[in-house]
C-alpha positions as CSV (number, residue, x, y, z in Angstrom):
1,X,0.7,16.7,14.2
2,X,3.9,18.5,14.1
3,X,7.4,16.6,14.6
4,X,7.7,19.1,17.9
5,X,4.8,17.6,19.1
6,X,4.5,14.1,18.9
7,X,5.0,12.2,21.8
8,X,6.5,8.8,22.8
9,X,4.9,6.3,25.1
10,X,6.9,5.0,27.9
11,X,6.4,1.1,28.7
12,X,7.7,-1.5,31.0
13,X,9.9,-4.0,29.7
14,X,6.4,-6.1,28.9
15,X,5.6,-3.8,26.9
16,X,3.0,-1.7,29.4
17,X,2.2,1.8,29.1
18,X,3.6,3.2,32.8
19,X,1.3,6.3,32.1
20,X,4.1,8.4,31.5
21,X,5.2,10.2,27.6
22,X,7.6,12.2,26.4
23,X,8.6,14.4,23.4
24,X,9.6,12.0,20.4
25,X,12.8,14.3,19.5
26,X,13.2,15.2,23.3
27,X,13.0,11.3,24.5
28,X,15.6,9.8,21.8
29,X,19.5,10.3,23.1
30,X,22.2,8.6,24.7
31,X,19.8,7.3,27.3
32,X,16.6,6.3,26.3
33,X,14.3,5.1,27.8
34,X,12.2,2.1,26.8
35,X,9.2,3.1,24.7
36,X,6.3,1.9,22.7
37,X,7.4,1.6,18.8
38,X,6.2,-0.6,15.9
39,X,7.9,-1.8,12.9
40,X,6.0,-2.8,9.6
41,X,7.2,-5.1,6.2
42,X,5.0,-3.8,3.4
43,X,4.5,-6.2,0.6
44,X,2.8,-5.7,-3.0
45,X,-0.2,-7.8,-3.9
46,X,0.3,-8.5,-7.6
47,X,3.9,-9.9,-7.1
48,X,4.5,-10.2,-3.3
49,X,7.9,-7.8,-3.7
50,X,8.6,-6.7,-0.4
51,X,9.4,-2.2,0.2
52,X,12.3,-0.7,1.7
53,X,12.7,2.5,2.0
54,X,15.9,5.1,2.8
55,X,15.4,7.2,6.2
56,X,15.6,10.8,4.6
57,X,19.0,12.5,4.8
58,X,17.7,15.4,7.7
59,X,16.2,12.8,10.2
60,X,17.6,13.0,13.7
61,X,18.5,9.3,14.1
62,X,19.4,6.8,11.6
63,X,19.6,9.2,8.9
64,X,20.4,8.1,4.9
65,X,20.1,4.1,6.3
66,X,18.1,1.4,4.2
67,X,15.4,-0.2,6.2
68,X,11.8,-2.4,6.8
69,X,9.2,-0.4,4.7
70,X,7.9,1.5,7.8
71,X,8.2,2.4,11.2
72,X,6.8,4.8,13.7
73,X,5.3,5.5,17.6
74,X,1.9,4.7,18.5
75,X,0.7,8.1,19.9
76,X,-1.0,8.3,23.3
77,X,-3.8,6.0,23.3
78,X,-3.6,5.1,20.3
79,X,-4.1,1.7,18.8
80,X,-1.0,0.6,17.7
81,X,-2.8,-0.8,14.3
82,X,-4.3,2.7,13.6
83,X,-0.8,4.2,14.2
84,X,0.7,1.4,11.8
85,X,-1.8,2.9,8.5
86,X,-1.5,6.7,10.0
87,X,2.2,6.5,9.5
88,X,2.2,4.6,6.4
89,X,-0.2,7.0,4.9
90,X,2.2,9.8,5.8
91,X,5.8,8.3,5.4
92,X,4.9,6.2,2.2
93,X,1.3,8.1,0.9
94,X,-0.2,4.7,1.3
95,X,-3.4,4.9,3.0
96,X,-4.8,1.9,2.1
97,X,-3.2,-1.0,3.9
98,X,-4.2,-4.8,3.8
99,X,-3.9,-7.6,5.5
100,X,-2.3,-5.8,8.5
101,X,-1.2,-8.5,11.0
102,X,1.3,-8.6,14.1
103,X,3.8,-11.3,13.7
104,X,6.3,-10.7,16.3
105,X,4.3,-8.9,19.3
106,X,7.1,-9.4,21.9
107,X,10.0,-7.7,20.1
108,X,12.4,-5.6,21.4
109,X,15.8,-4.4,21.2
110,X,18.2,-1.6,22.4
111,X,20.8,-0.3,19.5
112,X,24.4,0.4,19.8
113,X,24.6,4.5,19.4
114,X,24.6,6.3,16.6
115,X,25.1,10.1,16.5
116,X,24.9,10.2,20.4
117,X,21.3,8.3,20.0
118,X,20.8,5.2,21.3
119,X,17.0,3.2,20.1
120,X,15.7,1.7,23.2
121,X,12.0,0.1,21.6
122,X,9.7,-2.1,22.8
123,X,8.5,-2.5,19.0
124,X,5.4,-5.1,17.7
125,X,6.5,-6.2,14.1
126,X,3.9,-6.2,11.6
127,X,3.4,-7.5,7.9
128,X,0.7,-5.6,5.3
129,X,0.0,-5.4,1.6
130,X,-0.7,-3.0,-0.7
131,X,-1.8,-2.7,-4.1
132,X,-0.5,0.9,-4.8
133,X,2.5,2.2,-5.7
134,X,3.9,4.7,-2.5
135,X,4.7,8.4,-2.5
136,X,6.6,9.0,-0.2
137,X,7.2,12.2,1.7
138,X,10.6,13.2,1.5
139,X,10.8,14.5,4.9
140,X,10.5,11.2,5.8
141,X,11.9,8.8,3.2
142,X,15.1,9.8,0.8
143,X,14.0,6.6,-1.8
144,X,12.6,3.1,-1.9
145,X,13.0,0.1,-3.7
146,X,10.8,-3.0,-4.2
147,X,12.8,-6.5,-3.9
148,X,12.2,-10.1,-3.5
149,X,12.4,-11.4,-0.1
150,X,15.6,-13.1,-1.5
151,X,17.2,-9.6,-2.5
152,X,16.2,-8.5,1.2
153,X,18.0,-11.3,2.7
154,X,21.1,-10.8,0.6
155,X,21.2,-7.3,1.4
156,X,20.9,-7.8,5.1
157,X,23.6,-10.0,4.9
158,X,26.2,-7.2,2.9
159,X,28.7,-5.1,5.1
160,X,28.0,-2.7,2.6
161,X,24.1,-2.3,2.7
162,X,23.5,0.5,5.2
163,X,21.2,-1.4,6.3
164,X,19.5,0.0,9.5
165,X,19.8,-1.7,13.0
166,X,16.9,-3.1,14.2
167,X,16.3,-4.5,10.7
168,X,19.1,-7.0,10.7
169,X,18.0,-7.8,13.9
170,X,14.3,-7.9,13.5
171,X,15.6,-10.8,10.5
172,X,16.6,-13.1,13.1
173,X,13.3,-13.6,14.5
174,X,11.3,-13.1,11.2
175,X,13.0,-15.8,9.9
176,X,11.2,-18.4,12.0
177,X,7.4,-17.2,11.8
178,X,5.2,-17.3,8.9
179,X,5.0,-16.2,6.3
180,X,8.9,-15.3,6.8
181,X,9.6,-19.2,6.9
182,X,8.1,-20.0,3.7
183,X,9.7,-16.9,1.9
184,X,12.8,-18.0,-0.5
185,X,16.0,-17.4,0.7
């Protein structure tokens, strides 16, 4: 589906589709309204080293910033697991995902504004593995970087990490659910 085409999914502040969408560029300003997102941490099997990724430099909102491995909108009707592995097979060229579970179903958060656009995201975090290495598309992702969770947590904490929004705050919930608790910090 084209970028021009894709469409967000408007939801009450429990999260429930009010049967209403709107374009994805269109629906993402100074306003916007609360919609259906999801938010993913990819890890690799053989050493559990955890992906971020850079937002390519031409994205609308949050562009050149360091974040979770993934992140995307559930398309209309759409299961939000299916929309997790369609995005990560066309952000990251990872079509094979593992293990995909939600670990923080309830989340949600509105960003301060950036280039006129605020994030306004009613966003299910989830956790998968991978045994491949990613290829990203670079109208999607700039670079990426495997770290330890211990890396992650030091670069969250950095003024200087560019590191995107909602994952500093997504990190203070992550922290207390498994397997987030048991990770080394």
């Amino acid at each position: 589906m084209n970028i021009d085409e894709e469409r967000v999914v408007f939801v009450t502040a429990d999260g429930v589709p009010t049967g209403e969408t709107g374009n994805k560029l269109a629906s993402h300003h100074a306003n916007t309204r609360l919609h259906l997102a999801f938010s993913c941490y990819v890890f690799r099997r053989s050493d559990n080293a955890f992906l971020i990724t850079r937002r390519a430099l031409s994205k609308k909102v949050w562009p050149g910033v360091w974040t979770n491995s993934v992140c995307g909108h559930p398309a209309p009707g759409e299961p939000i697991e299916d929309a997790v592995r369609r995005r990560a097979d066309y952000e990251l060229g990872l079509p094979k995902l593992f293990d995909v579970r939600c670990v923080l179903p309830r989340y949600t958060y509105k960003s301060p504004e950036f280039d006129g656009v605020i994030e306004h995201e009613f966003c299910p975090v989830f956790t998968a593995v991978v045994d491949d290495e990613p290829a990203p598309n670079p109208e999607e992702v700039d670079s990426f970087r495997w770290v330890s969770w211990a890396q992650y947590v030091e670069l969250l904490g950095r003024d200087d990490s560019n590191m995107s929004y909602w994952a500093k705050d997504q990190f203070q919930q992550l922290k207390e659910v498994d397997p987030f608790v048991t990770m080394p910090t």
